[in-house]
C-alpha positions as CSV (number, residue, x, y, z in Angstrom):
1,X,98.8,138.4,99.1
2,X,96.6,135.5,97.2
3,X,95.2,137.0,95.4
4,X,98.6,139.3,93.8
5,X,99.8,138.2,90.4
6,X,103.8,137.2,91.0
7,X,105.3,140.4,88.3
8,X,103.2,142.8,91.4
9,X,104.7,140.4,94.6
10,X,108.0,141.1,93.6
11,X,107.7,144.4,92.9
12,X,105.9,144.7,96.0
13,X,108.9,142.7,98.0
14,X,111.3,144.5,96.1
15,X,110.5,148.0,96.8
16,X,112.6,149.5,99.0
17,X,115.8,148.6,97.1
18,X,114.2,149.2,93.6
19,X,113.5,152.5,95.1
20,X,116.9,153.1,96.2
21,X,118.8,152.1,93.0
22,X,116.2,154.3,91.0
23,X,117.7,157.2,93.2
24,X,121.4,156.0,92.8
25,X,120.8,156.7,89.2
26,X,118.3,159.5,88.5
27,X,120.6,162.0,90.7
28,X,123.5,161.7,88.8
29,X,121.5,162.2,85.6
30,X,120.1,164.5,86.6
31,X,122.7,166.6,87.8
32,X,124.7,165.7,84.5
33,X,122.0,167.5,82.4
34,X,122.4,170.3,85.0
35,X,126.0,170.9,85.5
36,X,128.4,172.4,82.5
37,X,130.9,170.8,80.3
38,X,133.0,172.2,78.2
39,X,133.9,171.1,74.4
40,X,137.1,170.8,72.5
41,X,136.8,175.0,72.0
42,X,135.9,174.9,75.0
43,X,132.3,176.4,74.7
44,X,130.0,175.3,77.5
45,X,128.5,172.2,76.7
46,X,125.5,170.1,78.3
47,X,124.7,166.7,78.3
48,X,121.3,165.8,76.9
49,X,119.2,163.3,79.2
50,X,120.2,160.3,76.9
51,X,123.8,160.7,77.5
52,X,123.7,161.5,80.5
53,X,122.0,158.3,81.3
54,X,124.6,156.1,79.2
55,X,127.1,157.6,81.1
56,X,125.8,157.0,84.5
57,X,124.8,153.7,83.3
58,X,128.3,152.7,81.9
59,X,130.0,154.0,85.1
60,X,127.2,152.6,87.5
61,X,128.2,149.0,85.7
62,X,131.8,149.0,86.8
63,X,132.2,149.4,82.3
64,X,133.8,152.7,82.5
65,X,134.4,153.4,78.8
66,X,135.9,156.8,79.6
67,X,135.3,160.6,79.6
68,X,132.5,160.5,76.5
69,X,132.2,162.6,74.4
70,X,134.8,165.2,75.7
71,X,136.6,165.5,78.9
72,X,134.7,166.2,81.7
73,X,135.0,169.3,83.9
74,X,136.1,169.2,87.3
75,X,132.4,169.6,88.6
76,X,131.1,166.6,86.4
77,X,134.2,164.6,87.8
78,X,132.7,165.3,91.1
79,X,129.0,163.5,89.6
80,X,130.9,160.7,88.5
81,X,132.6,160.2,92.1
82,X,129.2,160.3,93.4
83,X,127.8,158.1,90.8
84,X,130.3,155.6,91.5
85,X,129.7,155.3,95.5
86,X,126.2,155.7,95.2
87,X,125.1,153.3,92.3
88,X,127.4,150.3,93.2
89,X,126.5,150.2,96.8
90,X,123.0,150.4,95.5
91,X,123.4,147.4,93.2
92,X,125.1,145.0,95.7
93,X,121.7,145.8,98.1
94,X,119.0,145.3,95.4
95,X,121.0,141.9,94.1
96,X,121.3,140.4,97.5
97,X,118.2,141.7,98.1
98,X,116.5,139.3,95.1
99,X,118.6,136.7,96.3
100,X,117.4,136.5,99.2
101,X,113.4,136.8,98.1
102,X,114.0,133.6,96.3
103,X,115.2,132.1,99.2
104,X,112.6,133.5,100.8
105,X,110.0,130.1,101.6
106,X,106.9,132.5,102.1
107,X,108.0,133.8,98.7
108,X,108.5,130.5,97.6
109,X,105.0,129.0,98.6
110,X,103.2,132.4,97.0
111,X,105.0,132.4,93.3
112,X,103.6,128.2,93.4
113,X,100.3,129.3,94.7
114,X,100.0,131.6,92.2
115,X,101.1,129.2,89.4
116,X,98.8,126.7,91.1
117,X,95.8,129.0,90.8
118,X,96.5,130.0,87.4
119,X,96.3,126.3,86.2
120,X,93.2,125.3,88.2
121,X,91.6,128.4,86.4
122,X,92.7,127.4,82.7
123,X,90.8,124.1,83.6
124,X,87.6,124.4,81.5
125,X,85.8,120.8,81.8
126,X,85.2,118.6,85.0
127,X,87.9,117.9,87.4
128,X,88.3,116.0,90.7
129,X,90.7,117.3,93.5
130,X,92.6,114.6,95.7
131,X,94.0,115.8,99.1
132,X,96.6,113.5,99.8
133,X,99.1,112.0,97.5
134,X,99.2,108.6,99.6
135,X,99.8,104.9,98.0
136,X,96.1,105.2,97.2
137,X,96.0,108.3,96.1
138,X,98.3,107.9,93.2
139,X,96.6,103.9,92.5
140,X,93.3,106.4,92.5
141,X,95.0,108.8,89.7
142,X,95.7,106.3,87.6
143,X,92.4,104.8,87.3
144,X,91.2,107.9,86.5
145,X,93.7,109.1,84.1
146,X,93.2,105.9,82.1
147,X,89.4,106.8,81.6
148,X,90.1,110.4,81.1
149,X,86.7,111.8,82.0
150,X,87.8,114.3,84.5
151,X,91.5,116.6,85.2
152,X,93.1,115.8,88.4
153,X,93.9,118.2,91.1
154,X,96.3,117.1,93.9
155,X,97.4,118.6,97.5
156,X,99.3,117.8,99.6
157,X,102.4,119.6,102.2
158,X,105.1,117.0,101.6
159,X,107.3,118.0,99.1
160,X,108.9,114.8,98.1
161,X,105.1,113.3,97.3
162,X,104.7,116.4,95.3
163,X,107.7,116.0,93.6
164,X,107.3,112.2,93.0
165,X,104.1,113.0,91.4
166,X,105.6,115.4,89.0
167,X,108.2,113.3,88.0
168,X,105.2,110.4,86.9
169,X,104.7,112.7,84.0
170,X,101.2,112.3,83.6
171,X,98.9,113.0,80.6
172,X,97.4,115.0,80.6
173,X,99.2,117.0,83.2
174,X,98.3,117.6,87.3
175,X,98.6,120.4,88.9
176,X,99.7,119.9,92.3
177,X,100.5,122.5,95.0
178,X,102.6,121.9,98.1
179,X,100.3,123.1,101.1
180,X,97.9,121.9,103.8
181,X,94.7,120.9,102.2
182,X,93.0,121.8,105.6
183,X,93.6,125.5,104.5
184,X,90.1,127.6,103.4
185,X,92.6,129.3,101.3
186,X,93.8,126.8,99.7
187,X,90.6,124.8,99.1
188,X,89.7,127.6,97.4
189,X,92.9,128.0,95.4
190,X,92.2,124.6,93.7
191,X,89.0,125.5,92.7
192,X,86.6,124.0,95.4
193,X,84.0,126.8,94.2
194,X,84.3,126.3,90.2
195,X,81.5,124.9,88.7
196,X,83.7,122.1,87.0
197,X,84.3,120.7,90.6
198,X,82.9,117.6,90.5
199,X,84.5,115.6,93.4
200,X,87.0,116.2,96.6
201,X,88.6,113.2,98.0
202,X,90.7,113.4,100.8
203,X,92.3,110.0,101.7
204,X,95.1,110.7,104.4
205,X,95.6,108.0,107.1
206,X,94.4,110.8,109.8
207,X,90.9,110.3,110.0
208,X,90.9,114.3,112.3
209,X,92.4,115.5,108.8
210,X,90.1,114.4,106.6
211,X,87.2,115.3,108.4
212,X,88.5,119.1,108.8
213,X,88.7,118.9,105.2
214,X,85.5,118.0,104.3
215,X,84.1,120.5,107.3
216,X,85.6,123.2,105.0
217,X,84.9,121.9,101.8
218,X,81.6,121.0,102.1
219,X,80.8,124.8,103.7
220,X,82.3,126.1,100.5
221,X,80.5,124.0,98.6
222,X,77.6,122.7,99.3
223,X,76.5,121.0,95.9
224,X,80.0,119.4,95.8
225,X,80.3,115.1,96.4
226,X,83.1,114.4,98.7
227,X,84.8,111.1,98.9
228,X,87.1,110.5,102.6
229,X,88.8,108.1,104.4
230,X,88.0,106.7,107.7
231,X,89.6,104.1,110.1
232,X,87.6,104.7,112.9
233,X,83.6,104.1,113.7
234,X,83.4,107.2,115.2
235,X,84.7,109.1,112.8
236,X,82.7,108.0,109.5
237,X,80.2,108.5,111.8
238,X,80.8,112.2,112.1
239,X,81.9,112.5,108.1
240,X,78.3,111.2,107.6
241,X,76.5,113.6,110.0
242,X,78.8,116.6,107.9
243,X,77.1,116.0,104.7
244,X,80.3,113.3,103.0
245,X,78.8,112.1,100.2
246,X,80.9,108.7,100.3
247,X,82.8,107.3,103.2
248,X,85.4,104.5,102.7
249,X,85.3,102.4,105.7
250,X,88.6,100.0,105.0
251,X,87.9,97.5,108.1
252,X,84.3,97.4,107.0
253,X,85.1,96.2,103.6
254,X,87.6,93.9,104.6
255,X,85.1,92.5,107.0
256,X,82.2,92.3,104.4
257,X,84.5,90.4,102.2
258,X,85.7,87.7,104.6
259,X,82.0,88.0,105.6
260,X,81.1,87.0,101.9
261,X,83.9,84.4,101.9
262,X,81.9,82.2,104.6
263,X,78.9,82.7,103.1
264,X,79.6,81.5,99.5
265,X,82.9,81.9,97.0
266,X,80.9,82.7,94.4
267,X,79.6,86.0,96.6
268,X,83.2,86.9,97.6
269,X,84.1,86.0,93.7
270,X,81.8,88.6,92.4
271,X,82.7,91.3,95.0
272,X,86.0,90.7,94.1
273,X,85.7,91.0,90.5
274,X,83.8,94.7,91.8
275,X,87.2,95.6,93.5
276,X,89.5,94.7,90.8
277,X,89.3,91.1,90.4
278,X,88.5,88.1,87.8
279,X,85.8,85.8,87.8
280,X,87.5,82.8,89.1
281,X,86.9,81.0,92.1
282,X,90.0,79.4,93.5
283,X,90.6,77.5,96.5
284,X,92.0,80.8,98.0
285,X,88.6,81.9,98.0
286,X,86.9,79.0,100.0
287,X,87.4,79.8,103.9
288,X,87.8,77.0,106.5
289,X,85.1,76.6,109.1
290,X,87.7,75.8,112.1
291,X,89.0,77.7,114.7
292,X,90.4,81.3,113.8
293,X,93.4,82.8,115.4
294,X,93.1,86.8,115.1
295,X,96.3,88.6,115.4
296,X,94.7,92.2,115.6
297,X,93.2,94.6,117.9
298,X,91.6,98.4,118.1
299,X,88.8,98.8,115.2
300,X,89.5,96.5,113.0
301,X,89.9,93.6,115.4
302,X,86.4,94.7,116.7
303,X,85.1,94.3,113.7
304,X,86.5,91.1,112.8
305,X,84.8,90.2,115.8
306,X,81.0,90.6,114.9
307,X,82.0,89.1,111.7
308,X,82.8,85.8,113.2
309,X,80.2,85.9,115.5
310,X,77.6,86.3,112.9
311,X,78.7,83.6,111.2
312,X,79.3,81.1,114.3
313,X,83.3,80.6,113.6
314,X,85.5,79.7,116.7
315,X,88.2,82.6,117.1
316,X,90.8,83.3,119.6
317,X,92.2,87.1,119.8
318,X,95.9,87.1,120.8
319,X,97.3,90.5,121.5
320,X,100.6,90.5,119.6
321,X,102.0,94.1,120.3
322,X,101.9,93.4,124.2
323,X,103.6,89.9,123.5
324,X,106.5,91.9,121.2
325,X,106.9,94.3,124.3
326,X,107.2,91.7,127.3
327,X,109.0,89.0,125.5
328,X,107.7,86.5,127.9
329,X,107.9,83.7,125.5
330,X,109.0,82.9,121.8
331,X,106.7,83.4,118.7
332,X,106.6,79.8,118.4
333,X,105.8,79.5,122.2
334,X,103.1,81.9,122.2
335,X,101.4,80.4,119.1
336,X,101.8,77.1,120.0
337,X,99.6,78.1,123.6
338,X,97.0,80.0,121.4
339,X,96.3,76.1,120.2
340,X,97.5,77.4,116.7
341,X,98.0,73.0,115.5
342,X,94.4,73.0,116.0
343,X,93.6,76.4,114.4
344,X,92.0,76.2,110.4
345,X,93.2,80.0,109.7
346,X,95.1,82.6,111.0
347,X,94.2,86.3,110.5
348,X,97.2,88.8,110.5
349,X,95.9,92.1,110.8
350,X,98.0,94.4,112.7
351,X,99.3,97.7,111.6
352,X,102.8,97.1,111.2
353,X,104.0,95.0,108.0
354,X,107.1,93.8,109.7
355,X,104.9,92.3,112.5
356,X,102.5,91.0,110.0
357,X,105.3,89.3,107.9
358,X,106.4,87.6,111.3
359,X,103.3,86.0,111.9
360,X,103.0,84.7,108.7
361,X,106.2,83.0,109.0
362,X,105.8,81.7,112.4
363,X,102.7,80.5,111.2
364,X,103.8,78.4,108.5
365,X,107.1,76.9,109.9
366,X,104.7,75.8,112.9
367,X,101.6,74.6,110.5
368,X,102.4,74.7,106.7
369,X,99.2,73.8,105.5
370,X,97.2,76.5,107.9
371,X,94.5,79.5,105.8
372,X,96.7,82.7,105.9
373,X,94.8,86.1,105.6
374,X,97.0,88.8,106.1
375,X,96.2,92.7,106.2
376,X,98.7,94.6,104.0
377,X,99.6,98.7,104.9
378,X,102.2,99.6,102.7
379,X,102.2,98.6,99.0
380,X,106.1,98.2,98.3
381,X,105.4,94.9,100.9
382,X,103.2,92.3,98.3
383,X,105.5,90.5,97.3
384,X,107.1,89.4,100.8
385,X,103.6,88.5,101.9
386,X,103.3,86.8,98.4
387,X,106.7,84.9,98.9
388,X,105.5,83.9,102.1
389,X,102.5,81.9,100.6
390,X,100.1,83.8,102.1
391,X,96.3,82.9,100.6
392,X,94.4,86.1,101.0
393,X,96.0,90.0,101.5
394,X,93.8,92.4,101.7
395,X,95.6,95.7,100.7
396,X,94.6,98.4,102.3
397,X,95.4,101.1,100.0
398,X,94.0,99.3,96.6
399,X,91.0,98.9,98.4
400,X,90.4,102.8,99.6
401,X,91.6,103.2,96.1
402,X,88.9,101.2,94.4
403,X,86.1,101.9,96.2
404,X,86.9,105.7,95.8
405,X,86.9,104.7,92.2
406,X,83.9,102.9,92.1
407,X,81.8,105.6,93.2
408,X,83.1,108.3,90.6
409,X,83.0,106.1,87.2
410,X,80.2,103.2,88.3
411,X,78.1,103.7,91.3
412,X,75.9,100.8,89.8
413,X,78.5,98.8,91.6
414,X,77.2,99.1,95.3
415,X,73.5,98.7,94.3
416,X,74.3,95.0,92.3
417,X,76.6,93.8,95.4
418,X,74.0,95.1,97.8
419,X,71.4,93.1,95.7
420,X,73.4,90.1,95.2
421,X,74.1,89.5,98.6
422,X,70.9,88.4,99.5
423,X,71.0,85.4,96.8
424,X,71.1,81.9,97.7
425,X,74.3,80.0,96.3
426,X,72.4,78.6,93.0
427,X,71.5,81.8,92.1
428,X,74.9,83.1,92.5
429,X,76.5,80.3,90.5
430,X,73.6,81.2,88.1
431,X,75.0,84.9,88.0
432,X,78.7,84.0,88.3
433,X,78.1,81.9,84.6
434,X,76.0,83.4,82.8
435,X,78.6,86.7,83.0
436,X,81.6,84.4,82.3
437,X,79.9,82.2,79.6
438,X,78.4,85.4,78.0
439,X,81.8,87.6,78.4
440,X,84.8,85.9,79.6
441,X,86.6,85.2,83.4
442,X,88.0,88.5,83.5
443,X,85.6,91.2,81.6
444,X,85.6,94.9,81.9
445,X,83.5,96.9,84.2
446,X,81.8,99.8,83.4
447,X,78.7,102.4,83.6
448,X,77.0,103.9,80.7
449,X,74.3,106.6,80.9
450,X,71.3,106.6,78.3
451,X,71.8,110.1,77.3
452,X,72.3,111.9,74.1
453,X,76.2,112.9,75.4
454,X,76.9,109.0,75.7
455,X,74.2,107.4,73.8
456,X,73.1,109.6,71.1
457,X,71.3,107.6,68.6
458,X,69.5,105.6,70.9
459,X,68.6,108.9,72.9
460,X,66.8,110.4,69.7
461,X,65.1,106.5,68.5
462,X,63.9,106.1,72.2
463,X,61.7,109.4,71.7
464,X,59.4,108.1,69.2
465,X,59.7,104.2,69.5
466,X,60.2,101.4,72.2
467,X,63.5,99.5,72.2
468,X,64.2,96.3,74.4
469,X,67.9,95.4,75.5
470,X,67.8,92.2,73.7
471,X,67.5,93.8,70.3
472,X,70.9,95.9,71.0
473,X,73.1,92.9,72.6
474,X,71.3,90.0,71.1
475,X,72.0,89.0,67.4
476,X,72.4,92.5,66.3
477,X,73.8,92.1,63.3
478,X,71.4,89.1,62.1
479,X,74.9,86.6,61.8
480,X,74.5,84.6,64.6
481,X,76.6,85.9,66.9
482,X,75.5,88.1,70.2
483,X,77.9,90.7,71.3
484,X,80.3,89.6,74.3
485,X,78.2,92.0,76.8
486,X,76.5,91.0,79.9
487,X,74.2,93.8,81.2
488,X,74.3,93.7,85.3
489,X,71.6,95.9,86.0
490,X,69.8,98.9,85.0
491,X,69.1,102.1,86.9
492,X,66.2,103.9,86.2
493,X,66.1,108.0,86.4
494,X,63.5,107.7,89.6
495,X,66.3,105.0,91.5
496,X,64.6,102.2,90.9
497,X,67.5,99.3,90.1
498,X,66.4,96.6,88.3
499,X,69.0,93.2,88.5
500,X,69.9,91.1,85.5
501,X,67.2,92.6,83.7
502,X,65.9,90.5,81.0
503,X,66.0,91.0,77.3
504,X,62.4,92.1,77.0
505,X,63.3,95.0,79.5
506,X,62.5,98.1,77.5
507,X,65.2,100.9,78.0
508,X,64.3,104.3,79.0
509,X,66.1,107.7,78.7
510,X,68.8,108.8,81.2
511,X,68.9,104.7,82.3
512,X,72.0,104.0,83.1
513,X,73.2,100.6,82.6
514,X,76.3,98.5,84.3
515,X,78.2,96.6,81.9
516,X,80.3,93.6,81.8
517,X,81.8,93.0,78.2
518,X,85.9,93.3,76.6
519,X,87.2,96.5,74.9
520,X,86.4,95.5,71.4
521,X,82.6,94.6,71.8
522,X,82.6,97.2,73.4
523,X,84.0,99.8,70.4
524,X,80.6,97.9,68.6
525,X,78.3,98.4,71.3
526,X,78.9,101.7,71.3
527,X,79.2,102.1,67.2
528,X,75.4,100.8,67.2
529,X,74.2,103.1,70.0
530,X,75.9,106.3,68.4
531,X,75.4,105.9,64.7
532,X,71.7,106.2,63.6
533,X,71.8,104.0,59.9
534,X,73.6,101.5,62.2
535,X,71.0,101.3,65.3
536,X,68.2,101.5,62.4
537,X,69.7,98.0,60.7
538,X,69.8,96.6,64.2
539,X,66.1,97.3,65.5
540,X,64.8,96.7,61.7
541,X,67.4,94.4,60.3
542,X,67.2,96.2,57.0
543,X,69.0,99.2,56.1
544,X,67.1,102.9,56.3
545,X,66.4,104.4,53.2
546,X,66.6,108.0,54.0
547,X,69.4,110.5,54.9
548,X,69.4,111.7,58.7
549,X,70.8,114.8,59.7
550,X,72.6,114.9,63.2
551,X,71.4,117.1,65.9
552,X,68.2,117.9,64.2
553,X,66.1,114.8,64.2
554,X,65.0,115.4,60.8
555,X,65.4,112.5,57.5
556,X,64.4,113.0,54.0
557,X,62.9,109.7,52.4
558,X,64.9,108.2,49.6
């Protein structure tokens, strides 16, 4: 049935009563043509198959214009009775008949999956399908659609999220299906095989979801990078061992960043910036050394748990859920014995909001000025934790979001937080200043590739001569002034990632380059890298007297 265009599945569905109305009306013509009349003389007369059929067709209508074009015989009376209790039966069937196929839901789900598939063929450059229109799902989109280097593909069997999506009116527009992204079939349907498939990312809550999704996708596909969701060790474990390209472990990140935060601000400062951040280090992002009160349990808590350890803190775990169930004591009560007036921080990290919210507020009423982190599930909830004065909330959405993000448009970002977090605390000052003294305390993130598509006057000048980074970044424009761009690192086509590089680093084609800079240095950046005469007055500070011509690599000499 898939594979059946929708004009064929209703005629398909629609047989048997097309069949029978045909019949209702091809008799009665028929026997028209055959059976006598008789003209005004009254000479024998016969209807030709035309008027027969306008006849049949007024009469079959209910219209009745009358005994056309002279008054029927007694025989042909005898037609038109027929006619009338054949044909207007016949209509009431095949009408309630398509009334019902488009009530039909198999029906339904069909006509959109063969819309659906027509759309995902029409696509012809890179796209990305997302199973799973969840909070970080559509925070995932819209990063995406804001760079517009790939279309968007989205599944997912509720309805309303489907709906909701439609309604954002996105540009360019999304083709969504309603249907379990499980389904072979309908992996396949959004294009899972096409070689403009670039990424699948499945980020449902149900870890047993997303990893029979990227079972299936990734036997489809075997070339294809998949991007999923996990919340247990166990099963990233097994999205690994499947061949998932990228696997967002939420309590691991959280963990690495409170990690981070003990280590040094300035570490958690820059990871943050990574994730969405600025480049400021508040007092938020200074932990207390004291005694930590964890209100979490199951993975996460576990992992909170080596995270502490490793870095020597005092922690209590208190199991809230089992508290809320035997209501032995109050919430003040059982805080109050956790020793929560001699606690430093307190570490809200069930899975329920509402319980979440409660500790906070317990929390403060009992000991105003204790450290608050707080884990955050549902979006539509920030600002109560934010009126609540809470110091850190990690959200766990924006995170799955961000990473997923990350590792599309700038992978670079993993290597230079991998690197970094080795550095002792002057070196990460060092790093946290020289970007926001170069740039600004909240600059733009980005990956560019040294390639003729992204880069393509540099790609041709870096065939036949050397160039350094300084000379593109540093006084280009012989004025005195150095572009507002702070290259992080530099990748090399071999792996090799090269940190801060310095300005006598010569570049090399298909580098690729992480970036910190502001949209309109940027714009020049990228004038002087694309525009031959332009990157000629940078490298030689006088301008090229010869005409180029694009996409051959020839110049005639002025």
């Amino acid at each position: 049935m898939h594979h059946e265009s929708s004009i064929w599945l209703i005629l398909r569905k629609l047989r048997i009563p097309l069949i029978i109305l045909n019949l209702a009306h091809a008799v009665p013509v028929l026997l028209l043509t055959l059976i006598p009349g008789a003209d005004g003389d009254g000479n024998p007369y016969y209807f030709s198959f035309f008027d027969a059929m306008y006849v049949v067709a007024y009469t079959a209508t209910t219209i009745g214009f009358g005994e056309i074009p002279y008054a029927f015989t007694y025989p042909q009376r005898l037609v038109m009775l027929v006619t009338v209790y054949a044909t207007v039966p016949a209509w009431l069937y095949a009408l309630g008949s398509i009334i019902a196929l488009f009530q039909d839901k198999a029906f339904i789900y069909a006509i959109r999956m063969n819309t659906f598939r027509r759309k995902v063929r029409n696509l012809k450059q890179d796209f990305i399908i997302i199973c799973g229109y969840t909070d970080a799902g559509k925070l995932l989109i819209d990063k995406l659609n804001e760079d517009n280097l790939y279309r968007i593909i989205v599944i997912d069997k509720n309805a309303e999220k489907i709906e909701a999506l439609k309604s954002e009116l996105y540009m360019p527009s999304i083709p969504a299906v309603i249907a379990d992204a499980s389904s072979t079939d309908v992996l396949k349907s959004a294009g899972v095989l096409s070689p403009h498939c670039k990424y699948l990312i499945t980020l449902f809550d149900d870890d047993q979801i997303n990893l029979k999704i990227s079972v299936r996708a990734r036997i489809l596909n075997k070339n294809l990078k998949i991007i999923a969701r996990s919340g247990l060790r166990q099963g990233g474990e097994n999205l690994t061992n499947i061949g998932v390209n990228h696997v967002i472990d939420i309590f691991s990140i959280i963990a690495r960043r409170i990690d981070f935060a003990l280590k040094s601000p300035y570490l958690f400062n820059l990871f943050s910036w990574t994730q969405g951040g600025n480049l400021h280090v508040s007092k938020t992002d200074i932990l207390p050394t004291g005694k930590y009160i964890v209100c979490s349990g199951g993975r996460f808590g576990k992992t909170l748990k080596k995270t502490l350890d490793k870095n020597h803190i005092d922690y209590i775990f208190l199991d809230v859920n089992k508290k809320i169930h035997e209501k032995v004591v109050s919430d003040q009560e059982f805080f109050l014995e956790a020793g929560i007036m001699n606690a430093s921080c307190i570490i809200a990290g069930t899975n329920d909001d509402a319980i979440n919210l409660s500790i906070i507020a317990t929390a403060r009423a009992l000991k105003p000025d204790i450290f608050v982190i707080v884990r955050e599930n549902e979006l539509e909830e920030r600002s109560l934790f934010s009126h609540l004065r809470a110091d850190k909330i990690f959200m766990i959405d924006q995170i799955a979001a961000l990473d997923a993000y990350n590792y599309i448009d700038r992978p670079m970002t993993f290597d230079f937080i991998d690197t970094i977090s080795s550095f002792e605390k002057e070196k990460l000052i060092h790093t946290l200043e020289y970007i926001t003294n170069r740039v600004n305390k909240r600059p733009a993130l980005l990956e560019l590739a040294v390639n003729p598509n992204t880069m393509y006057a540099l790609s041709a000048f870096l065939t036949h001569m050397p160039v350094k980074l300084g000379q593109l970044i540093d006084n280009p424009y012989r004025d005195g002034m150095d572009l507002e761009l702070a290259v992080l690192g530099i990748k090399r086509e071999n792996g090799e990632f090269i940190l801060l590089p310095e300005n006598t680093t010569f570049l090399q084609p298909n580098d690729h380059l992480l970036i910190a800079t502001i949209p309109s240095c940027l714009k020049r950046f990228m004038t002087i890298v694309n525009h031959h005469h332009e990157l000629y007055y940078v490298l030689h500070g006088v301008e090229e007297k010869s005409i180029y011509f694009p996409f051959t690599n020839r110049k005639i000499a002025l």
